[in-house]
C-alpha positions as CSV (number, residue, x, y, z in Angstrom):
1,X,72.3,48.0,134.2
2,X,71.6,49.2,131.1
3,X,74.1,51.1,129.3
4,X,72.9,54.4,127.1
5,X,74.4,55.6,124.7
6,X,75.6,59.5,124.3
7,X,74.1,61.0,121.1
8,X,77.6,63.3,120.3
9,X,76.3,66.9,119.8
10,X,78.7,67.4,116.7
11,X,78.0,66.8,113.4
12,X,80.2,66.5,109.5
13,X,77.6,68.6,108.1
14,X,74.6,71.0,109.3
15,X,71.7,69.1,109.7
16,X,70.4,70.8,106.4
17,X,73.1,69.4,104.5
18,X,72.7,65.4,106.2
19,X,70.7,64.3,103.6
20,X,71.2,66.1,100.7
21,X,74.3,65.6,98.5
22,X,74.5,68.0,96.2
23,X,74.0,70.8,99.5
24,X,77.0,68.5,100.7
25,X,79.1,69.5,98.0
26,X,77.7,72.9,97.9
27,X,78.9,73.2,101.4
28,X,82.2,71.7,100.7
29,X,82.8,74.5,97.7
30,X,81.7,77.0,100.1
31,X,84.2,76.1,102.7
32,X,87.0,75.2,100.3
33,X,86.9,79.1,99.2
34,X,86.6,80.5,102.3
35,X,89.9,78.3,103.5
36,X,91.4,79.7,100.2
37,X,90.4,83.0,100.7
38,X,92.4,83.0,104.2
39,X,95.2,81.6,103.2
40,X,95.4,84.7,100.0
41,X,95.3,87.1,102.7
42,X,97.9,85.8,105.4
43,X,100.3,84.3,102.5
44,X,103.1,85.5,100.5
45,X,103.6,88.2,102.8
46,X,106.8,90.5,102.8
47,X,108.6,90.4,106.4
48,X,108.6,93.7,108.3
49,X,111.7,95.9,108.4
50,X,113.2,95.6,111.9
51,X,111.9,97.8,114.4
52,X,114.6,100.1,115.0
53,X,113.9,101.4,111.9
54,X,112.5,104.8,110.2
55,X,111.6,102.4,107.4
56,X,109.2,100.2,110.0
57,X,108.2,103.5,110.9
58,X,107.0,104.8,107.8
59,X,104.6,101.3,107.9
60,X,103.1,102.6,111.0
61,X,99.3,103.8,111.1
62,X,99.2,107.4,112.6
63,X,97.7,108.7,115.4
64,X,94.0,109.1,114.2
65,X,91.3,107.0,113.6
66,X,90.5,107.5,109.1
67,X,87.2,108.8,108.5
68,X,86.1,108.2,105.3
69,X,83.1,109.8,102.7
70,X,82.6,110.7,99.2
71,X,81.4,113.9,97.2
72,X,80.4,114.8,94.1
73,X,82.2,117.5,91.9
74,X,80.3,118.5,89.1
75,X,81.3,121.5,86.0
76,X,78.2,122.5,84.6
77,X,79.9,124.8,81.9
78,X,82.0,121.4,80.4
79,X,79.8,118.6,78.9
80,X,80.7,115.0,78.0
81,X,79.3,112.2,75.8
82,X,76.9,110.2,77.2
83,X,77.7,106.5,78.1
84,X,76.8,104.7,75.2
85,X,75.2,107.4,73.6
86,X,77.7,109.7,71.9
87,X,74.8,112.0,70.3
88,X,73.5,112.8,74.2
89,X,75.7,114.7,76.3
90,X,75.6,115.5,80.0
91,X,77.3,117.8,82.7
92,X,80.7,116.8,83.4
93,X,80.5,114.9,87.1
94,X,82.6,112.7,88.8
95,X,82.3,111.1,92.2
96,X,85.1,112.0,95.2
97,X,86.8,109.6,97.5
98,X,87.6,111.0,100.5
99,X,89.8,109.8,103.7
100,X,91.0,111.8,106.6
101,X,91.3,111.8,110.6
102,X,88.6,111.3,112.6
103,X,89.2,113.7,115.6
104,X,88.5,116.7,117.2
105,X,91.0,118.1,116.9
106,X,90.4,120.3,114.0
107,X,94.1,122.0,113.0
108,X,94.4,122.4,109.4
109,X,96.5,119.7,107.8
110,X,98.1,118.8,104.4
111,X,95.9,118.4,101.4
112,X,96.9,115.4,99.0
113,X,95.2,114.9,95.6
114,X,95.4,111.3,94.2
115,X,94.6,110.9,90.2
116,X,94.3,107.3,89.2
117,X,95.3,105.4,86.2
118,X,93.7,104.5,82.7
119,X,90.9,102.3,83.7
120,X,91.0,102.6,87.5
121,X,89.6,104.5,90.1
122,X,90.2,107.0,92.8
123,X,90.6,103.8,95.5
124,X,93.1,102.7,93.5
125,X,96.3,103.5,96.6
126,X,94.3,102.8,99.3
127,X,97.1,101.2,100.9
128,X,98.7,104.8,100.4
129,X,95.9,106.9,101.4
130,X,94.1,105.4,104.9
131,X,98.1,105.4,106.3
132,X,98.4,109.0,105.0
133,X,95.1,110.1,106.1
134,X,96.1,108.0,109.6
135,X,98.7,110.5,109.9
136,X,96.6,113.7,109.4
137,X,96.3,114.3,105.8
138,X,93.5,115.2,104.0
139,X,93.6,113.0,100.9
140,X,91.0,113.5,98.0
141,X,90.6,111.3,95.0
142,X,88.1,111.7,92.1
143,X,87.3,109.0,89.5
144,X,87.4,110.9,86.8
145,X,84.6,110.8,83.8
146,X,86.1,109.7,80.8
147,X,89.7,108.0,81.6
148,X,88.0,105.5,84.7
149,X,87.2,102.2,84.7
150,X,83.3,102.8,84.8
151,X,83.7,104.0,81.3
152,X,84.5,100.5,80.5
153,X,85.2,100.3,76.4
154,X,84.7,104.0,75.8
155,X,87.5,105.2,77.7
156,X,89.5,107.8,75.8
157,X,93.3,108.6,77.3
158,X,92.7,112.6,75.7
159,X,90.5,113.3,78.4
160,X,93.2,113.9,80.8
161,X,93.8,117.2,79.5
162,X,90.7,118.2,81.2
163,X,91.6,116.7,84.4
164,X,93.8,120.0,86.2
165,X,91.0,121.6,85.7
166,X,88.7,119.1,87.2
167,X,91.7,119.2,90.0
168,X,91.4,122.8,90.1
169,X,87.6,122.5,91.0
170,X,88.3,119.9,93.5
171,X,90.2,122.1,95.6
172,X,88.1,124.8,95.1
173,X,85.4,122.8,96.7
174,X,87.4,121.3,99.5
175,X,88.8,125.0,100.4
176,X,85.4,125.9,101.0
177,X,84.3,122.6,103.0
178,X,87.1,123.4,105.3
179,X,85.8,126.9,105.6
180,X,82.0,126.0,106.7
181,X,81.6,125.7,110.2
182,X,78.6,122.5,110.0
183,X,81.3,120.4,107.4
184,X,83.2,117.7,108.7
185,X,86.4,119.0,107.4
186,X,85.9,122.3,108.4
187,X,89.0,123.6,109.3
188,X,90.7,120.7,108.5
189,X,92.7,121.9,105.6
190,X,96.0,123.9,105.3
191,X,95.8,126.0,101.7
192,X,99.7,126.1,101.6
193,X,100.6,122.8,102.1
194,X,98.3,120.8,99.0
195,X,100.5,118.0,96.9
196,X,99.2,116.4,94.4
197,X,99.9,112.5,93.8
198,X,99.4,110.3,90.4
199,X,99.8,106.4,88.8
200,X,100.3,105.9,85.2
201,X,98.5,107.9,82.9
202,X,96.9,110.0,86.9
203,X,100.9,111.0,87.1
204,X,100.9,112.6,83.6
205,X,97.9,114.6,84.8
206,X,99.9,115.4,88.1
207,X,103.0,116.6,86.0
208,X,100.7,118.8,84.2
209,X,99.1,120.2,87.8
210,X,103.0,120.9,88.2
211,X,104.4,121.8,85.2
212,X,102.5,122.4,82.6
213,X,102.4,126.3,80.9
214,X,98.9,127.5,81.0
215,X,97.4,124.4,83.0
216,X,99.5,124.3,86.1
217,X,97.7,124.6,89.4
218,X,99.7,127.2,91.8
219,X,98.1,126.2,95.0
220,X,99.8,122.5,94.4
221,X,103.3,123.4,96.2
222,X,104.4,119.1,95.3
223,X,103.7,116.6,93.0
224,X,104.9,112.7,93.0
225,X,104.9,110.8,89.4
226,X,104.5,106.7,90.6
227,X,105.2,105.2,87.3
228,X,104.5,108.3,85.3
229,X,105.0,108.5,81.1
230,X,107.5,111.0,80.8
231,X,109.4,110.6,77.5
232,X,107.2,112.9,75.9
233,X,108.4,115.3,78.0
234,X,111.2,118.0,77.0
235,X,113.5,119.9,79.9
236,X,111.9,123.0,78.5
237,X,107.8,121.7,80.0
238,X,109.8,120.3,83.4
239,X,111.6,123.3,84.8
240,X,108.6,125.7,83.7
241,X,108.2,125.8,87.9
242,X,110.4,125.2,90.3
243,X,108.2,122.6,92.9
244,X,109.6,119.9,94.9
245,X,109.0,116.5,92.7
246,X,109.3,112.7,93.7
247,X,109.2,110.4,90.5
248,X,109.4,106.7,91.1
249,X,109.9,103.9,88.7
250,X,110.2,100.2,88.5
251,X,112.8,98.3,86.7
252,X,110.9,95.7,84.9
253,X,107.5,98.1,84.2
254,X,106.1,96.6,81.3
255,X,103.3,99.7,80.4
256,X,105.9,102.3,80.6
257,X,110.2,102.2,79.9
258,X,111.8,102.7,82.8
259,X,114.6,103.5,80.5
260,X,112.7,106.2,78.2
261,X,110.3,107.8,81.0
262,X,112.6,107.3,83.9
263,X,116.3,107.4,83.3
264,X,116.0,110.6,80.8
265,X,114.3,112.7,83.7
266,X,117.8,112.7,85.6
267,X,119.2,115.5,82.4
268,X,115.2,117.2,82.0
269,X,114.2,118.3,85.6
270,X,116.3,120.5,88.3
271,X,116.5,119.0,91.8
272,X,114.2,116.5,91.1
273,X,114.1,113.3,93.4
274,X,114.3,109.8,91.5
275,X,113.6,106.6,93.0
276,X,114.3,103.3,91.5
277,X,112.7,100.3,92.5
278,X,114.7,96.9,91.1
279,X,112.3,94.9,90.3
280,X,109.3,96.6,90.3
281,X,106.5,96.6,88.2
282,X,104.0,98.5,87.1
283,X,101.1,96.5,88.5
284,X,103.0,96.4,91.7
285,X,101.9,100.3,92.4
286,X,98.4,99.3,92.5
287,X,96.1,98.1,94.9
288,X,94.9,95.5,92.8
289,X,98.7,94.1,92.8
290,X,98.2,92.6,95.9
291,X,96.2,89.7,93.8
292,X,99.0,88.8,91.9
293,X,101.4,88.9,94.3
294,X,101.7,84.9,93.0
295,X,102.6,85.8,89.5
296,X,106.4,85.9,88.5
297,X,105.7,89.4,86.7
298,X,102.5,90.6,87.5
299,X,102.3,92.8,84.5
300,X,102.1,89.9,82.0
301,X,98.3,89.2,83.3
302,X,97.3,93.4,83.5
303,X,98.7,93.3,79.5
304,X,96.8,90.8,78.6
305,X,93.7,92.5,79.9
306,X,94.4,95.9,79.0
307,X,95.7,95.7,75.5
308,X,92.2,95.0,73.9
309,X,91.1,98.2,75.5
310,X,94.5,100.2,74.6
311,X,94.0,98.8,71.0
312,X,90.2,100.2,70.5
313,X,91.1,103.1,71.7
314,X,93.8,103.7,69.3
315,X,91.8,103.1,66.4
316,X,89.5,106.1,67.5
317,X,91.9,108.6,69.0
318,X,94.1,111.1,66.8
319,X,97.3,111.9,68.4
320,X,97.1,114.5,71.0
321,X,100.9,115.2,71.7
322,X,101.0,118.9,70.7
323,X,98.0,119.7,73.3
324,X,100.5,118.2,76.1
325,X,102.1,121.5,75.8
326,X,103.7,122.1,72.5
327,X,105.6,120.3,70.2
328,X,106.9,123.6,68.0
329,X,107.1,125.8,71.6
330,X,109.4,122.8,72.1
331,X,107.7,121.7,75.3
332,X,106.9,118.0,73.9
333,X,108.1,116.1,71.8
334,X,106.5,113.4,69.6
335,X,106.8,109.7,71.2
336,X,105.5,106.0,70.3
337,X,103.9,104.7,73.1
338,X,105.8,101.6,74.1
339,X,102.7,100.4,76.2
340,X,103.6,96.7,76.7
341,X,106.2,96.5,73.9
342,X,109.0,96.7,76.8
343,X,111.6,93.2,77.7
344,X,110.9,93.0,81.5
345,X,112.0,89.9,83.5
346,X,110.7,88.5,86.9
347,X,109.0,91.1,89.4
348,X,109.4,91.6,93.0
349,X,106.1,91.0,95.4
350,X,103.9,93.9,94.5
351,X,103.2,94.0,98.9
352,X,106.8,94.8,98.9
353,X,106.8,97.3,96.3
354,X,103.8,99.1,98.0
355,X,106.0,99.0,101.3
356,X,107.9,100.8,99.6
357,X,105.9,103.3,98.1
358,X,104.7,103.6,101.6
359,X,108.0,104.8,102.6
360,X,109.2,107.2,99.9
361,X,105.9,108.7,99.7
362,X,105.6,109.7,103.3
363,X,108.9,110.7,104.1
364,X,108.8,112.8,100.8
365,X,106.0,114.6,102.0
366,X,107.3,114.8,105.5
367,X,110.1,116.5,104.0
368,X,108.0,119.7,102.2
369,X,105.4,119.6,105.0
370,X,106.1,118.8,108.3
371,X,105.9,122.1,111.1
372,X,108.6,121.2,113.1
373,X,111.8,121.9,111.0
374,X,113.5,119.0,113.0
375,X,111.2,116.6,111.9
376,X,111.1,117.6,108.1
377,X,115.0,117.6,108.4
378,X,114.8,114.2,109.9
379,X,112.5,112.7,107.0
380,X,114.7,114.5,104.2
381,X,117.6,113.1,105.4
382,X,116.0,109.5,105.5
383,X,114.9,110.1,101.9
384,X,118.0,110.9,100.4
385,X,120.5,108.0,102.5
386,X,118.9,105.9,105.3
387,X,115.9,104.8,102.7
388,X,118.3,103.2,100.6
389,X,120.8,101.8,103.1
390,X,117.7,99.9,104.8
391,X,116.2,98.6,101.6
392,X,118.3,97.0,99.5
393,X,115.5,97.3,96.5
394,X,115.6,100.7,95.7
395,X,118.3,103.4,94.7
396,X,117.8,107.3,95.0
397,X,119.4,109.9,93.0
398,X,119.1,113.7,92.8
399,X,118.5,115.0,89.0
400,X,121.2,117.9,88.6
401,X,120.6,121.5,88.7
């Protein structure tokens, strides 16, 4: 009997690879970074907090299913520079981000305006703004013209003294969505209940949405600072309104002092929360923190990248602290910008410290905006004791009246 042989039907390589080295080792790059790539996403995770929890609630995903779109705002009566052509000049636009709940159930709900930091865009929270928008929200996020990363080199920190009023047009144009019967956020917005949220150079814009004397935006009824440059600040420009405020800082920021924008707040603001995360960093607010989760102190690598941009844009700027508010009405007050000059040791995992954003952030806003008094007692409560008794990170305190 002859005996024949089974050809096996699996192969080391595609067939298109058998014979060819180099596509072997092309392969074998391919696969090495997709195995790498997997292993970024599943490691150096932060555990969960247990179950029984309102803090491993806060992580939760709401009810609704996150739609998500984009618009564009555009101010033809305001002009800016061309990109690379300071002679031209062009109406000032700016694409929108937008998330919020895909249902049909069209009650309106909470409006939260994100700005973004020096060089970043409106996507740059997304990890706060699909949950928010999960739970009903309404969250809007421009990138603004000048002070975004798709200015590249030409990006000027001035600009965001025009930014409350690109605000201000923002929610003129979502107010009016939500009032047209063919939009997909018609009626999905509640005017009363509109917050406005900001990272890094985005919170100083959101403190002057809250704050500030003549720029102010009176339809915002709460504003969070995450990592926000408030030194420059005096208690005269912080208590020109009383609004709910949320400001949250990291330890071991290396862009802005926790000591000089943070700690100082506690004798400038009345009733002001303040939330401290040991630790944290600045990088750790972002979405793009979740890269270097690896890195001891993730602010050592965004230094290194941002200072050559900080630096040209120093040589072209003149200082802009009396438009802030005033220095002789005694609003501001003249500050060196300490912008990576700060001693900062090792950093917790930035996933952590966006967990934790996650938390104060949502339970803040539970707090102003939830319809059921029960519940918004319930999340101001966990905001001002069970948030720090379950994570041992972070430390809240009440600025005095």
């Amino acid at each position: 009997m002859t005996r024949i042989a089974k050809r096996s039907t699996m192969r080391s390589w595609p067939r298109w690879a058998e014979s060819n080295p180099m596509k072997k080792l092309l392969l074998a790059v391919l696969l090495f970074g997709l195995t790498l790539a997997a292993f970024a996403v599943v490691s150096h995770r932060p555990s969960m907090p247990p179950e029984n929890t309102l803090s491993y609630e806060l992580l939760q995903p709401g009810p609704f299913e996150v739609a998500t779109g984009t618009m564009e705002l555009v101010d033809p009566s305001r002009f800016v520079a061309a990109p690379g052509d300071p002679s031209s000049t062009s109406e000032r636009r700016m694409p929108v981000h937008l998330w919020y709940p895909r249902s049909e159930n069209h009650s309106p709900q909470p409006l939260l305006i994100y700005s973004h930091g020096f060089m970043s865009t409106g996507e740059g929270v997304a990890y706060l703004t699909e949950v928010l928008a999960s739970q009903g929200y309404v969250v809007a996020a421009p990138d603004f013209p000048i002070t975004g990363r798709s200015r590249g080199e030409e990006a000027n920190s001035r600009d965001v003294l025009n930014q409350p009023r690109d605000v201000a047009l923002l929610i003129d144009a979502l107010l009016a969505r939500s009032q047209d019967e063919s939009d997909a956020l018609y009626r999905r917005i509640d005017g009363e209940r509109i917050a406005a949220i900001g990272y890094s150079l985005g919170a100083l814009n959101t403190l002057l949405l809250g704050f500030h004397p003549t720029l102010q935006e009176p339809r915002i009824k709460a504003v969070i600072s995450l990592a926000g440059p408030t030194a420059v600040f005096t208690r005269k420009f912080l208590n020109t309104r009383a609004i709910p405020f949320m400001a949250i800082a990291a330890t071991e920021d290396a862009f802005v002092g926790y000591e000089a924008n943070f700690l100082s707040l506690r004798d400038k603001v009345d009733d002001a929360i303040l939330v401290t995360f040991e630790r944290g960093s600045h990088l750790g607010f972002a979405e793009e923190g979740k890269w270097v989760r690896w890195f001891d102190q993730p602010d050592s690598l965004a230094c290194d990248l941002a200072m050559d941009t900080i630096d040209k844009n120093r040589k072209s700027e003149e200082p802009w602290y009396d438009e802030l508010g005033g220095i002789e009405e005694g609003y501001v007050q003249k500050v060196d910008p300490d912008v990576c000059e700060n001693e900062v040791s090792s950093a917790m995992n930035p996933l952590r410290q966006q967990q934790l954003t996650l938390m104060a952030v949502r339970s803040f806003l539970a707090c102003q905006f939830e319809e059921d008094p029960t519940e918004r007692a319930r999340w101001c409560d966990y905001l001002s004791g069970a948030f720090a008794r379950e994570n041992e990170e972070i430390s809240v305190g009440r600025a005095a009246r």
